[in-house]
Structure formats: C-alpha cells, structure tokens
PyMOL Python script that loads the backbone (N, CA, C, O; Angstrom):
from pymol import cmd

cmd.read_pdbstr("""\
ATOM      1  N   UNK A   1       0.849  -1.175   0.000  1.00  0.00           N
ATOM      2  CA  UNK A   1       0.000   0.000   0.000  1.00  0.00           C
ATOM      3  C   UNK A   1       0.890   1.232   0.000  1.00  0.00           C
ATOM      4  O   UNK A   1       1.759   1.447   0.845  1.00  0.00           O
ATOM      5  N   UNK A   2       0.560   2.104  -1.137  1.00  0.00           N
ATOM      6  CA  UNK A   2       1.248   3.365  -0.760  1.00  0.00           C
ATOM      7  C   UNK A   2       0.590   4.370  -0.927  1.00  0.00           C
ATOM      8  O   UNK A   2       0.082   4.552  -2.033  1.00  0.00           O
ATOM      9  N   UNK A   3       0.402   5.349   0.155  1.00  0.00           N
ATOM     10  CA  UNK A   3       0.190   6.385   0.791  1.00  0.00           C
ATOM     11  C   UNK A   3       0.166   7.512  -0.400  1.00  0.00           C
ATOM     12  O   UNK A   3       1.219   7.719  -1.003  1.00  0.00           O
ATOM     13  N   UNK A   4      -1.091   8.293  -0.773  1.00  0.00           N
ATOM     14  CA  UNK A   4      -0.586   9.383  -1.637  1.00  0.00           C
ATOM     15  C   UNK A   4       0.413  10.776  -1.467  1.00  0.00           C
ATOM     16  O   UNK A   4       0.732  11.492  -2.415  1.00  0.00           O
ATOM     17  N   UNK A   5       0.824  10.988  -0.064  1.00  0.00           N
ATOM     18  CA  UNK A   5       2.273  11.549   0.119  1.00  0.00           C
ATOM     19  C   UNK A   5       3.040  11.058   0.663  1.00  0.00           C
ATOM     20  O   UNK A   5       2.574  10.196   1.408  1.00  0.00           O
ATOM     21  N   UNK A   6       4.171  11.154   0.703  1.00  0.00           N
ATOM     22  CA  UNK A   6       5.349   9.869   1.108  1.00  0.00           C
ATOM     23  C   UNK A   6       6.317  11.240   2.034  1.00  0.00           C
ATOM     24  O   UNK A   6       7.188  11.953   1.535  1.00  0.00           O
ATOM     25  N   UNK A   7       5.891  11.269   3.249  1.00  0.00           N
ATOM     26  CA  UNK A   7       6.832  12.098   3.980  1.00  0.00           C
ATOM     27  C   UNK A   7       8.155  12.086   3.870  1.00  0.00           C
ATOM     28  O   UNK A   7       8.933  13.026   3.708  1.00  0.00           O
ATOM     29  N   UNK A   8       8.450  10.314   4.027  1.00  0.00           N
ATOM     30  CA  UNK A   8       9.874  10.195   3.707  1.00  0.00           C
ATOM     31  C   UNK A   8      10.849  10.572   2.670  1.00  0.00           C
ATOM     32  O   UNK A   8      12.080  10.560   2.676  1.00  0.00           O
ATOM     33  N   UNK A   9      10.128  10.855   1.924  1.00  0.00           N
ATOM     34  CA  UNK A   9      10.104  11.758   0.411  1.00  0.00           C
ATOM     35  C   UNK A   9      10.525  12.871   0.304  1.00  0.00           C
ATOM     36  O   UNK A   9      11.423  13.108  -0.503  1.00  0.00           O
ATOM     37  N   UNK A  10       9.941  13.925   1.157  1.00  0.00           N
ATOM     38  CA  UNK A  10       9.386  15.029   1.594  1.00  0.00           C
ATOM     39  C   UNK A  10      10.557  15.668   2.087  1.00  0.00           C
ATOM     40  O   UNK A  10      11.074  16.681   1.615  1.00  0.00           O
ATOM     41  N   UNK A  11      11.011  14.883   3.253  1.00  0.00           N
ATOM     42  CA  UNK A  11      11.951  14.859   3.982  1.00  0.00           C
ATOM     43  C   UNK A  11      13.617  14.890   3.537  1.00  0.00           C
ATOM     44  O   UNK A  11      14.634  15.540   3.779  1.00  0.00           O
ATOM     45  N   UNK A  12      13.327  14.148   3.014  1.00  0.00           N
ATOM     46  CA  UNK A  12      14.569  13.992   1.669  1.00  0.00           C
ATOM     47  C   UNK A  12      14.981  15.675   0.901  1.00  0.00           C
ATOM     48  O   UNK A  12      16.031  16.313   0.816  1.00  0.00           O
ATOM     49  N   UNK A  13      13.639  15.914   0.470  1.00  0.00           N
ATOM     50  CA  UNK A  13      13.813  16.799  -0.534  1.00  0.00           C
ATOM     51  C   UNK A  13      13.773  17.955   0.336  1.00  0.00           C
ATOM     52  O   UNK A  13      14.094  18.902  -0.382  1.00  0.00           O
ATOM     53  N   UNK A  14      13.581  18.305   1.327  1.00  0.00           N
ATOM     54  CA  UNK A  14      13.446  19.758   1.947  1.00  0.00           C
ATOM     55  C   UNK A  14      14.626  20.341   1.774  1.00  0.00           C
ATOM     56  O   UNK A  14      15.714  19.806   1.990  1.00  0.00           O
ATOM     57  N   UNK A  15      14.504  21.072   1.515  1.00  0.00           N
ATOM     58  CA  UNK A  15      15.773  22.664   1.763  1.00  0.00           C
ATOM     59  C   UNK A  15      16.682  22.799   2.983  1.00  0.00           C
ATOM     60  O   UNK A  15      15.980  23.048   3.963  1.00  0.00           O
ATOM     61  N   UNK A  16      17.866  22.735   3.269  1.00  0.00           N
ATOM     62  CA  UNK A  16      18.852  22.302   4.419  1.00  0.00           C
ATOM     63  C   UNK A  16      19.278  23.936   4.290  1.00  0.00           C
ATOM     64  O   UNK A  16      20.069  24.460   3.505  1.00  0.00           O
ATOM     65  N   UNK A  17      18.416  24.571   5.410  1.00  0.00           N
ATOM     66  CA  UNK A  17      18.782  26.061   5.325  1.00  0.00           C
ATOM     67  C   UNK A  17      19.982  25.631   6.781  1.00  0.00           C
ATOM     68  O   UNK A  17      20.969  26.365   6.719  1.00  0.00           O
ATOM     69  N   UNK A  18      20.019  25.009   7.531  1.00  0.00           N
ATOM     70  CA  UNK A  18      20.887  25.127   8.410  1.00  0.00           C
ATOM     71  C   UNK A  18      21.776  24.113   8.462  1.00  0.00           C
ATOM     72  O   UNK A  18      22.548  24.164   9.420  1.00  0.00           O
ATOM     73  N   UNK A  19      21.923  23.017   7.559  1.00  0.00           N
ATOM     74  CA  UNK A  19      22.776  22.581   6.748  1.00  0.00           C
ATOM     75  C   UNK A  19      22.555  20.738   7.182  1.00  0.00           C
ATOM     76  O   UNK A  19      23.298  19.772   7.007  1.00  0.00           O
ATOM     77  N   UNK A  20      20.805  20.914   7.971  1.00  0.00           N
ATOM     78  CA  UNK A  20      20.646  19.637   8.760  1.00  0.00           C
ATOM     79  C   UNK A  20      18.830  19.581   8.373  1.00  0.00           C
ATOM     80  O   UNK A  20      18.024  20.469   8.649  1.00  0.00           O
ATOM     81  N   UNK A  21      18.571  18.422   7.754  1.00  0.00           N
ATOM     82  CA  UNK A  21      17.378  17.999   7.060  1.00  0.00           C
ATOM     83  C   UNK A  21      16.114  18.589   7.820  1.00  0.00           C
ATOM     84  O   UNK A  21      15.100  18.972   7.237  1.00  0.00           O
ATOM     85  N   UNK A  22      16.354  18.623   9.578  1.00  0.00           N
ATOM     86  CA  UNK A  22      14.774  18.696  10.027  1.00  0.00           C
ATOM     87  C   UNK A  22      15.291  20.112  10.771  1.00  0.00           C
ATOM     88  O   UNK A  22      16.452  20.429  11.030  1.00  0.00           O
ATOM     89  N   UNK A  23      13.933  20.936  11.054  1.00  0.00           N
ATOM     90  CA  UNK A  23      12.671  20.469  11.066  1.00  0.00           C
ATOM     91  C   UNK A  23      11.864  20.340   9.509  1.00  0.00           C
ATOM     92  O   UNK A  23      12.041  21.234   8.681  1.00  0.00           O
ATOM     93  N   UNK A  24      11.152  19.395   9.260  1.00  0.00           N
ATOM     94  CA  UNK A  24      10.619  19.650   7.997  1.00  0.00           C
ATOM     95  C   UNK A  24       8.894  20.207   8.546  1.00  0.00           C
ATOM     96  O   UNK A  24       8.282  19.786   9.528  1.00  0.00           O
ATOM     97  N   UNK A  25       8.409  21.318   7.489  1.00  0.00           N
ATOM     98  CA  UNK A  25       6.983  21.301   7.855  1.00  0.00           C
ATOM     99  C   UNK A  25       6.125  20.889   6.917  1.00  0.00           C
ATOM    100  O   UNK A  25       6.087  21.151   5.715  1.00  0.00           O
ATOM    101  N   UNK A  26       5.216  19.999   7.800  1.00  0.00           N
ATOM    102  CA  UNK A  26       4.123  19.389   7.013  1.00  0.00           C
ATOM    103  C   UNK A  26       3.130  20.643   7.068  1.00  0.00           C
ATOM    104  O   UNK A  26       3.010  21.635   7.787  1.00  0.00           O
ATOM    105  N   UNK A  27       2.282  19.950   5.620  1.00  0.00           N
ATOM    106  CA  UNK A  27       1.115  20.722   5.073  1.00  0.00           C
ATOM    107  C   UNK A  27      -0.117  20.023   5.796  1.00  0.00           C
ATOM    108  O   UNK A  27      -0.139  18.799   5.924  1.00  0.00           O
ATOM    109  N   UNK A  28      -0.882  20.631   6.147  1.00  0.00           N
ATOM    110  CA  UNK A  28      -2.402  19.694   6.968  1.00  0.00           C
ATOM    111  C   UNK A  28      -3.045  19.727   5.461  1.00  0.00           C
ATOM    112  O   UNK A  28      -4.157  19.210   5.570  1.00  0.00           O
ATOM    113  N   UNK A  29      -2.839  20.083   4.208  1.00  0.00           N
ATOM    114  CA  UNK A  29      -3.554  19.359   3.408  1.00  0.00           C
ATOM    115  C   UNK A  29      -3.102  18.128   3.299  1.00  0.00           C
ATOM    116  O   UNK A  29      -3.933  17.309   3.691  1.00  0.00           O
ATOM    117  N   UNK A  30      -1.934  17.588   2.854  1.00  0.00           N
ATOM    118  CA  UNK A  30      -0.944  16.789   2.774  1.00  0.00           C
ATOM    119  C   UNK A  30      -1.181  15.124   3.640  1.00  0.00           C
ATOM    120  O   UNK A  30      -1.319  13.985   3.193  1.00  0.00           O
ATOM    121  N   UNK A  31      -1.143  15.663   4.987  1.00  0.00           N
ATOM    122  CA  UNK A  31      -1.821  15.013   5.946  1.00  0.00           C
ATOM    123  C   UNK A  31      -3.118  14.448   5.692  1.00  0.00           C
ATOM    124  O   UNK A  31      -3.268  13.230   5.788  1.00  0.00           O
ATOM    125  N   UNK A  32      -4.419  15.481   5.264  1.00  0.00           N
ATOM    126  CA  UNK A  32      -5.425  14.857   4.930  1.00  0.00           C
ATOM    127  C   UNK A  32      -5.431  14.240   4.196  1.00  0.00           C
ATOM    128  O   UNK A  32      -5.854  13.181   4.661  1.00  0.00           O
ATOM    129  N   UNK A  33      -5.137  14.080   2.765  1.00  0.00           N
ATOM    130  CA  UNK A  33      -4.723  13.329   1.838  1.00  0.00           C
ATOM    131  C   UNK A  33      -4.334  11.918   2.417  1.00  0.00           C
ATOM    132  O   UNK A  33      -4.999  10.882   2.413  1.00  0.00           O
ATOM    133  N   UNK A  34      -3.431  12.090   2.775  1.00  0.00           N
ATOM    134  CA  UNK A  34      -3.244  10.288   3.493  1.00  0.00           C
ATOM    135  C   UNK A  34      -4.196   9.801   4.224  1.00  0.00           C
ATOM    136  O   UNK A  34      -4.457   8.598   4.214  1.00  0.00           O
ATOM    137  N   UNK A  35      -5.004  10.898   5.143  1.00  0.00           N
ATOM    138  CA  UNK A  35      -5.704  10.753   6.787  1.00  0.00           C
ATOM    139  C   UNK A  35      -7.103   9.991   5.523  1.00  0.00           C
ATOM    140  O   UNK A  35      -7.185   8.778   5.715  1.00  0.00           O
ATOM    141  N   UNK A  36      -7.880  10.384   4.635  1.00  0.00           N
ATOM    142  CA  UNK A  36      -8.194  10.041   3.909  1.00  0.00           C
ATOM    143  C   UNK A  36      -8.495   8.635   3.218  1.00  0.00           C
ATOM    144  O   UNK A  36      -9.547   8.006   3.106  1.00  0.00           O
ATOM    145  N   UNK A  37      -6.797   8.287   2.667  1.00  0.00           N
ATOM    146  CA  UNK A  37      -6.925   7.140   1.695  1.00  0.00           C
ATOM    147  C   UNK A  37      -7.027   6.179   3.110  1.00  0.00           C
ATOM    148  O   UNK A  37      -7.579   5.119   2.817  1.00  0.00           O
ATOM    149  N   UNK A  38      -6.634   6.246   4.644  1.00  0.00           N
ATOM    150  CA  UNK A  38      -6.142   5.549   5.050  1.00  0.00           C
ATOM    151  C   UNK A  38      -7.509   4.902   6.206  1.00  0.00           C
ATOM    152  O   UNK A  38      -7.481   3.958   6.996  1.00  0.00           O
ATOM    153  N   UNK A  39      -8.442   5.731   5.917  1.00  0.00           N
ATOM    154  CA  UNK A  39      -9.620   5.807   6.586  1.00  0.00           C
ATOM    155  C   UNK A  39     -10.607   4.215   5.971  1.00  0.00           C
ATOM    156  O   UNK A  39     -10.388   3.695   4.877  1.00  0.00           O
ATOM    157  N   UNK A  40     -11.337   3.859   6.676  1.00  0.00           N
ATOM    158  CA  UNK A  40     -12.193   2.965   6.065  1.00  0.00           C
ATOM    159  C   UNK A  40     -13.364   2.902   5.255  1.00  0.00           C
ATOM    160  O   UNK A  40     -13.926   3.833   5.833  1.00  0.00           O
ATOM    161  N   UNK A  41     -13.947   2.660   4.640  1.00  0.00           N
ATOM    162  CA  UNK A  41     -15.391   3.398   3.604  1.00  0.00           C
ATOM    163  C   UNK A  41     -16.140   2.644   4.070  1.00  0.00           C
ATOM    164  O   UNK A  41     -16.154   1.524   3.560  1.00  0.00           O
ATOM    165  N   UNK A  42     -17.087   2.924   5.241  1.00  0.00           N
ATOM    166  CA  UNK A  42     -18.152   2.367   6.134  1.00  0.00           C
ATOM    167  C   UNK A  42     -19.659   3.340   5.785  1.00  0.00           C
ATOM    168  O   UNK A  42     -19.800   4.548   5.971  1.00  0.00           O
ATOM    169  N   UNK A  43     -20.310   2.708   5.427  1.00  0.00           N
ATOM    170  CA  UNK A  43     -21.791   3.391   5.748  1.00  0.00           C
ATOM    171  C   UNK A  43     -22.043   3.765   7.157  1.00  0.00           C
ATOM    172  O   UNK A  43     -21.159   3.711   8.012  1.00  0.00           O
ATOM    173  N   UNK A  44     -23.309   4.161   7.405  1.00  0.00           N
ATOM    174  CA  UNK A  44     -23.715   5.290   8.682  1.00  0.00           C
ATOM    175  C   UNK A  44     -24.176   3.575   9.396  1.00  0.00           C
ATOM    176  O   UNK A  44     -23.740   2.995  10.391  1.00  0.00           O
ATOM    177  N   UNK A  45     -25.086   3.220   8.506  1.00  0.00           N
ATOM    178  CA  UNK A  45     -25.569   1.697   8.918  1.00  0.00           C
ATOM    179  C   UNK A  45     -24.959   0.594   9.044  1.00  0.00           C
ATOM    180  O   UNK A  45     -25.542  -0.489   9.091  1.00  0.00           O
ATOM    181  N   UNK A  46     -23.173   0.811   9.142  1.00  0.00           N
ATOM    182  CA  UNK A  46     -22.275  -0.181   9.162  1.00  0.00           C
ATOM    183  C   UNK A  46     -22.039  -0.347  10.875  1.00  0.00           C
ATOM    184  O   UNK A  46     -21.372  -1.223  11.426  1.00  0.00           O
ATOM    185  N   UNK A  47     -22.909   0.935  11.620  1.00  0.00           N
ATOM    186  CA  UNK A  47     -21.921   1.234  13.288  1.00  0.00           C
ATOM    187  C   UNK A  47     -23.515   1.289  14.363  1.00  0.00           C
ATOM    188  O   UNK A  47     -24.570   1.915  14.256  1.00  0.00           O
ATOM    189  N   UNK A  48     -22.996   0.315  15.338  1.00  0.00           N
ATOM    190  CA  UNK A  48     -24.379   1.197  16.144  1.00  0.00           C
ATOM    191  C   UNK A  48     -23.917   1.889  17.153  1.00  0.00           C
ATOM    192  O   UNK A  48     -22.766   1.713  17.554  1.00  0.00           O
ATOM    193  N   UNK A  49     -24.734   2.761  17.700  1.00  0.00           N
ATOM    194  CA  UNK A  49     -24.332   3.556  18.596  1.00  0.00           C
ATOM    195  C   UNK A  49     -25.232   3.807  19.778  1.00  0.00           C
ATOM    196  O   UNK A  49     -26.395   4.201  19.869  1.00  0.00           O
ATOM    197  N   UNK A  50     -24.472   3.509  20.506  1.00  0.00           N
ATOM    198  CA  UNK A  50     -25.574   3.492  22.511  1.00  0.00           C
ATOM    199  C   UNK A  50     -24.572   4.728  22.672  1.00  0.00           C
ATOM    200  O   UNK A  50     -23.370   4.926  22.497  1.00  0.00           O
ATOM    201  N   UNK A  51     -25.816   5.540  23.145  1.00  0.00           N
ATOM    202  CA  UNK A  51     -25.214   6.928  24.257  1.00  0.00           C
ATOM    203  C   UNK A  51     -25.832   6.582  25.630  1.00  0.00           C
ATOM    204  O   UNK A  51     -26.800   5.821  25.646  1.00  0.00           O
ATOM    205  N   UNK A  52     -25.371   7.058  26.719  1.00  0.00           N
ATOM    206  CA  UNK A  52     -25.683   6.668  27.917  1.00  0.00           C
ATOM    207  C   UNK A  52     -25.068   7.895  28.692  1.00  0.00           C
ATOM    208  O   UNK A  52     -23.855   7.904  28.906  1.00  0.00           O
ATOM    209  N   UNK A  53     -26.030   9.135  29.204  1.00  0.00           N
ATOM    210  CA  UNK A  53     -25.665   9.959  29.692  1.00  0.00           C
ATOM    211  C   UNK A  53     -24.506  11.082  28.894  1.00  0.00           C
ATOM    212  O   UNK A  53     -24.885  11.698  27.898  1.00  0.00           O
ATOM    213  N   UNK A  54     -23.491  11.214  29.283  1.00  0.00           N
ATOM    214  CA  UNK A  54     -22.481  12.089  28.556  1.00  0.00           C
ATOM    215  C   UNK A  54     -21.261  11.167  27.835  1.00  0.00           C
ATOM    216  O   UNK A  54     -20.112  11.496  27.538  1.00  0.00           O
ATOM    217  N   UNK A  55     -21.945   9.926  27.678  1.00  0.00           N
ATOM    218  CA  UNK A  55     -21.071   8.902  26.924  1.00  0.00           C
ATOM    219  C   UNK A  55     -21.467   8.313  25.618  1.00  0.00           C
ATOM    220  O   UNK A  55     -22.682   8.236  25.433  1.00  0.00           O
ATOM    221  N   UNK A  56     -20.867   7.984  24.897  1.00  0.00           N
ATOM    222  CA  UNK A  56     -21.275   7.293  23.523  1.00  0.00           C
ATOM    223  C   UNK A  56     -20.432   6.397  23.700  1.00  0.00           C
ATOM    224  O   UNK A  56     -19.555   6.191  24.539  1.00  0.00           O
ATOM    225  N   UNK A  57     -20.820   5.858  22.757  1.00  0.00           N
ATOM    226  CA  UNK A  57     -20.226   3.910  22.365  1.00  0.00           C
ATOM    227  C   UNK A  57     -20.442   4.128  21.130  1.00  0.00           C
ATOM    228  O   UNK A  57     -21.463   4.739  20.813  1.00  0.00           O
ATOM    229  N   UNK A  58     -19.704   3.763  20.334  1.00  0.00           N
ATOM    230  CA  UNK A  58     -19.957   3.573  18.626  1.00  0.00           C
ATOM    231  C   UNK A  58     -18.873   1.885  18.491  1.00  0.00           C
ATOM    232  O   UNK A  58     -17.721   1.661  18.861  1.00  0.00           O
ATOM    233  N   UNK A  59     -19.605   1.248  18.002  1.00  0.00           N
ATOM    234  CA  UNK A  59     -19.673  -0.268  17.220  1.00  0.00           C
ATOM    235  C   UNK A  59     -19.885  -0.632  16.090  1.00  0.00           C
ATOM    236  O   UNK A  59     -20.874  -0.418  15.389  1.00  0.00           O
ATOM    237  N   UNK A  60     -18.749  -1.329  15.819  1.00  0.00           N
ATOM    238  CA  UNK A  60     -19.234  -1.790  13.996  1.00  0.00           C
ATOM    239  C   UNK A  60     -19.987  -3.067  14.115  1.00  0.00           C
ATOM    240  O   UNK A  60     -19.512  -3.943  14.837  1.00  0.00           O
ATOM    241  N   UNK A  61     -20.873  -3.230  13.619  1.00  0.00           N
ATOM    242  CA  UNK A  61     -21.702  -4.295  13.550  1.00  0.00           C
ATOM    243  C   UNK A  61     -21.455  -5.461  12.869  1.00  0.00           C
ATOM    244  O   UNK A  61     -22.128  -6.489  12.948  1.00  0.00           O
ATOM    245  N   UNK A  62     -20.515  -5.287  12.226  1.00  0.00           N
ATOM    246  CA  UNK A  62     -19.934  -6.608  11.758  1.00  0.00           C
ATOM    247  C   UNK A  62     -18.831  -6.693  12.942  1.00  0.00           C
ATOM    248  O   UNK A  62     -18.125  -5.854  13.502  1.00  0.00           O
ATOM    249  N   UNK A  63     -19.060  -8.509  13.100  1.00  0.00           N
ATOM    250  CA  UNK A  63     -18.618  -8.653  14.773  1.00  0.00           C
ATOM    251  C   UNK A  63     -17.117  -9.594  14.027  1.00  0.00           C
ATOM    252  O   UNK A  63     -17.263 -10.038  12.888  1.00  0.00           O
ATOM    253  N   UNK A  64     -16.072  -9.769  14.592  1.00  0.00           N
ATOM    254  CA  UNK A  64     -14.798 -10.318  14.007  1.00  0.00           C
ATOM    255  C   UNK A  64     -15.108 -11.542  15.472  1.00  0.00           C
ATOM    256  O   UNK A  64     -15.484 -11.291  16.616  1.00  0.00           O
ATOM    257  N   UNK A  65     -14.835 -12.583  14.959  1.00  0.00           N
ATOM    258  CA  UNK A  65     -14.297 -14.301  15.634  1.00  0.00           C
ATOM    259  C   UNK A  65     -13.305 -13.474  16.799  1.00  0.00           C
ATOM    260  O   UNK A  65     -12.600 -12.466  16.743  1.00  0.00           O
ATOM    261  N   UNK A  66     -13.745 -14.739  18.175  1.00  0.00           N
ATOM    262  CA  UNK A  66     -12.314 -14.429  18.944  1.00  0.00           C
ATOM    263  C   UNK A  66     -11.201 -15.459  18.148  1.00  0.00           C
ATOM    264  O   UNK A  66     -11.415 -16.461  17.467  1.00  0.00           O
ATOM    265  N   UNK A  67      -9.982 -14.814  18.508  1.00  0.00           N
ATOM    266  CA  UNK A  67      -8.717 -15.701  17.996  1.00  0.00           C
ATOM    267  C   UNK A  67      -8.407 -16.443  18.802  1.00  0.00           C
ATOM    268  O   UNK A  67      -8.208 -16.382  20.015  1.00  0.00           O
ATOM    269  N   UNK A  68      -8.349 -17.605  17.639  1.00  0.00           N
ATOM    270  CA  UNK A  68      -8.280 -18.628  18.143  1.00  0.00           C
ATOM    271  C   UNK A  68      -6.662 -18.602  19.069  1.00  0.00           C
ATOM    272  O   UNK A  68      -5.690 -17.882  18.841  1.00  0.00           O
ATOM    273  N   UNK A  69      -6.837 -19.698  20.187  1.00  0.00           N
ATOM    274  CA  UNK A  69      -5.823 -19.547  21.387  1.00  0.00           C
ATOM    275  C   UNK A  69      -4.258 -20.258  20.867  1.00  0.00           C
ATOM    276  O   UNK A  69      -3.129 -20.089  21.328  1.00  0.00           O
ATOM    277  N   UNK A  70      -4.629 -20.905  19.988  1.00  0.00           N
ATOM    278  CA  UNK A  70      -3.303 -21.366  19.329  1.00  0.00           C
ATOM    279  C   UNK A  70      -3.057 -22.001  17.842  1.00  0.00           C
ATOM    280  O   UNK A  70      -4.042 -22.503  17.300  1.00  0.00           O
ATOM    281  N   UNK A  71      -1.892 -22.011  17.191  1.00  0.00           N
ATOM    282  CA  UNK A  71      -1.759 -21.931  15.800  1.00  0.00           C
ATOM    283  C   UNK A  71      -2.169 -20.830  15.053  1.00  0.00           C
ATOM    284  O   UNK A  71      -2.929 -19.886  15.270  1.00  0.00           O
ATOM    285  N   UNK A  72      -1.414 -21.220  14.035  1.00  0.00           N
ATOM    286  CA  UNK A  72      -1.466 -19.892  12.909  1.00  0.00           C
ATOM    287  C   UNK A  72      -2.476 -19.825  12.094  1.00  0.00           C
ATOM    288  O   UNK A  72      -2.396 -20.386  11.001  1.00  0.00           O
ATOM    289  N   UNK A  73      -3.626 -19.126  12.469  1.00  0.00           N
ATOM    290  CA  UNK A  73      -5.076 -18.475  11.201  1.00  0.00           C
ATOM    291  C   UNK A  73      -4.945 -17.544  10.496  1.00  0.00           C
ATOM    292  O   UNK A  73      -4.253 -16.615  10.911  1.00  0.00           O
ATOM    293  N   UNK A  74      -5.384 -17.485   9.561  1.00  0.00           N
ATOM    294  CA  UNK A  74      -5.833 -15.869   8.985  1.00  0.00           C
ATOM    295  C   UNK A  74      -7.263 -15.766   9.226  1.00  0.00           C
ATOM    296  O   UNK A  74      -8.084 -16.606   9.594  1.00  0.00           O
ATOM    297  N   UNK A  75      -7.389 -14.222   8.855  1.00  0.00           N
ATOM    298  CA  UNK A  75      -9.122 -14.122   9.216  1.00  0.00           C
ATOM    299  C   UNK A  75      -9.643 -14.211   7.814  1.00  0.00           C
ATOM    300  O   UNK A  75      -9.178 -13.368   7.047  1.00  0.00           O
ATOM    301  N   UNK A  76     -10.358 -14.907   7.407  1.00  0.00           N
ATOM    302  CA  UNK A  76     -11.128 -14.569   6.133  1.00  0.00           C
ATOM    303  C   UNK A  76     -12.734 -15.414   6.159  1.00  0.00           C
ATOM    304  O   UNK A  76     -12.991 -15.982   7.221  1.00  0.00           O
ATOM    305  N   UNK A  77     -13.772 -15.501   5.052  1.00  0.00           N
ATOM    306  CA  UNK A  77     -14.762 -15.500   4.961  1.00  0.00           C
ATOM    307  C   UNK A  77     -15.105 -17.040   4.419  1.00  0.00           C
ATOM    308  O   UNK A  77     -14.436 -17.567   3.530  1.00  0.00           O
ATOM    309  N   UNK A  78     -15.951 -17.530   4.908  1.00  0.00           N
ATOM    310  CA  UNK A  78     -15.995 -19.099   4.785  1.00  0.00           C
ATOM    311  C   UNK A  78     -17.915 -18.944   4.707  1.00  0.00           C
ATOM    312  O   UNK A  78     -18.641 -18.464   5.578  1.00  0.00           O
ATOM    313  N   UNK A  79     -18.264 -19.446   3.558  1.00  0.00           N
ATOM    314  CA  UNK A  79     -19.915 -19.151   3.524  1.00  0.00           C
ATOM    315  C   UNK A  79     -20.418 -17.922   3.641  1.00  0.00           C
ATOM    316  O   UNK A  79     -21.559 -17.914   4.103  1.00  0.00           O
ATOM    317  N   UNK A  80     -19.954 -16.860   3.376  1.00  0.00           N
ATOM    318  CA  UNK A  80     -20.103 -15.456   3.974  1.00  0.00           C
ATOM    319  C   UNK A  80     -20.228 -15.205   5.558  1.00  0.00           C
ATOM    320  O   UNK A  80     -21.160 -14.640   6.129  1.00  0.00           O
ATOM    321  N   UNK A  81     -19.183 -15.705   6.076  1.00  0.00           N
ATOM    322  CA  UNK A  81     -19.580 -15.431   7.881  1.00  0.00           C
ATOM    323  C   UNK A  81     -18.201 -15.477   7.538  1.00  0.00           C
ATOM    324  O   UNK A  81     -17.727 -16.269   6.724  1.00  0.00           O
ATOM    325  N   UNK A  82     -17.198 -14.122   8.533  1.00  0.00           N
ATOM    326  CA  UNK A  82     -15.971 -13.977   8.896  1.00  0.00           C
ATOM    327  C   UNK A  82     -15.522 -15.122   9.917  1.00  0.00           C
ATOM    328  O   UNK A  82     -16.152 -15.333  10.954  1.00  0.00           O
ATOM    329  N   UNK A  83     -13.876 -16.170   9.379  1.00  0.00           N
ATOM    330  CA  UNK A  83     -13.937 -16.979  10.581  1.00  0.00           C
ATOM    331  C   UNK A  83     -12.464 -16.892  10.161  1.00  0.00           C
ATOM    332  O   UNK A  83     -11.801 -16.723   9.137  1.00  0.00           O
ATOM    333  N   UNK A  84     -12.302 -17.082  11.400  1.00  0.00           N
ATOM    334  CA  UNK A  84     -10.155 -17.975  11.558  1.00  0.00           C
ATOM    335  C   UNK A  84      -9.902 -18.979  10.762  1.00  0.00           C
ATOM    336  O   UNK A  84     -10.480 -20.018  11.080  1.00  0.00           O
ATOM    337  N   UNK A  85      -9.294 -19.020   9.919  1.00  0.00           N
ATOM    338  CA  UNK A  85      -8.660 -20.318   9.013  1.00  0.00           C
ATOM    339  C   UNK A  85      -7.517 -20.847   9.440  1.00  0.00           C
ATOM    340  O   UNK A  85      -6.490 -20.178   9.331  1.00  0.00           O
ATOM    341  N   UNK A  86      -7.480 -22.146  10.006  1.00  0.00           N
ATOM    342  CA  UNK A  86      -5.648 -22.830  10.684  1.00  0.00           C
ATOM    343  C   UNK A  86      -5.748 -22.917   9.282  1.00  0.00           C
ATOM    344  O   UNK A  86      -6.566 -23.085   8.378  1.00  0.00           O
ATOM    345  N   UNK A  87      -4.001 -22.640   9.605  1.00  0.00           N
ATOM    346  CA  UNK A  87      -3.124 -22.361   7.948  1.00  0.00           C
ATOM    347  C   UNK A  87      -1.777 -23.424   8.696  1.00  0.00           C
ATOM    348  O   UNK A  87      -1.850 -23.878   9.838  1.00  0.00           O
ATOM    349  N   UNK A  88      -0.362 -23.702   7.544  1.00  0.00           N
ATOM    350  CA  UNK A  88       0.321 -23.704   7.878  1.00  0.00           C
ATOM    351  C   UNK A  88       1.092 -23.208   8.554  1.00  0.00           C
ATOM    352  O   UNK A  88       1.109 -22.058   8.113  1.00  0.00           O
ATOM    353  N   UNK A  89       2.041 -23.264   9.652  1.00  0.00           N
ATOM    354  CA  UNK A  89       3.266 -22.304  10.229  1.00  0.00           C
ATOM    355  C   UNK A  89       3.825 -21.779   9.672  1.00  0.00           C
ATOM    356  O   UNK A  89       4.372 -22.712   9.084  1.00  0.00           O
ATOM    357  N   UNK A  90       4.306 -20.813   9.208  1.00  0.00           N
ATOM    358  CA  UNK A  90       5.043 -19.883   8.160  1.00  0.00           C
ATOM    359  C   UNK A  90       6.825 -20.603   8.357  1.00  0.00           C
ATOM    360  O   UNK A  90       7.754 -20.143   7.692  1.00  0.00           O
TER     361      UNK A  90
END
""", "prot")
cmd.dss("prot")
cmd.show_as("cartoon", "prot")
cmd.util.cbc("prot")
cmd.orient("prot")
C-alpha cells in the first residue's frame, strides 16, 4: 500500500537552510490526503451507537471471531460469515 504523500520523500527533498534535514513542515492538506486514503469506507448503517448519559459507544456491527488460542489463522470468509482459518506455520 502506498500512501498518496510519502513524507519520507518530503523529507529527503526539503531545503537544508541550516545545513541539517529537520525540522521539515508538514502541510495539513498533505496530511489529509493520506488521513483520507487511510480511513475505512463504512456506511452510517455499518456502526451502532448506545449513548448513555455524557457517553457514547460507537460499534461496527460486523462482529470479528475471537482468535483462536493457538496456531497460525488468517481471518477470512468461509460461507459469507468472517472466521479464523488454521493455515500452515510460516
């Protein structure tokens, strides 16, 4: 996955007015841009939400398997229901 600004990049290329790379300044557009790609694309109806006095709770409603207590799974989808798959040991 790569990020549509690459700080490390950034960083590289800045101007060495004091003859030493940092401080570099970031742009808060720049930032958003990544804050952005890096975000998840959830509907309003993907989360529920209990408030309780001066508190909220927000929950995604799709619920993830506990992990399993030993051996190596990945998480993926078996019949359309999210489950742990034992895999080989890497």
């Amino acid at each position: 996955m790569r990020f549509p600004v690459d700080f490390n990049e950034k960083a590289k290329a800045a101007k060495q007015v004091s003859g030493g790379g940092y401080p570099v300044q970031l742009s808060a557009a720049d930032l958003m841009k990544n804050f952005k790609y890096a975000a998840g694309d959830f509907e309003a109806e993907s989360f529920m939400i209990t408030e309780s006095g001066d508190s909220r709770k927000i929950d995604l409603k799709l619920k993830i398997p506990d992990v399993p207590g030993s051996g190596t799974h990945v998480l993926g989808a078996v019949d359309g229901v999210l489950a742990w798959i034992a895999t080989e040991e890497c």
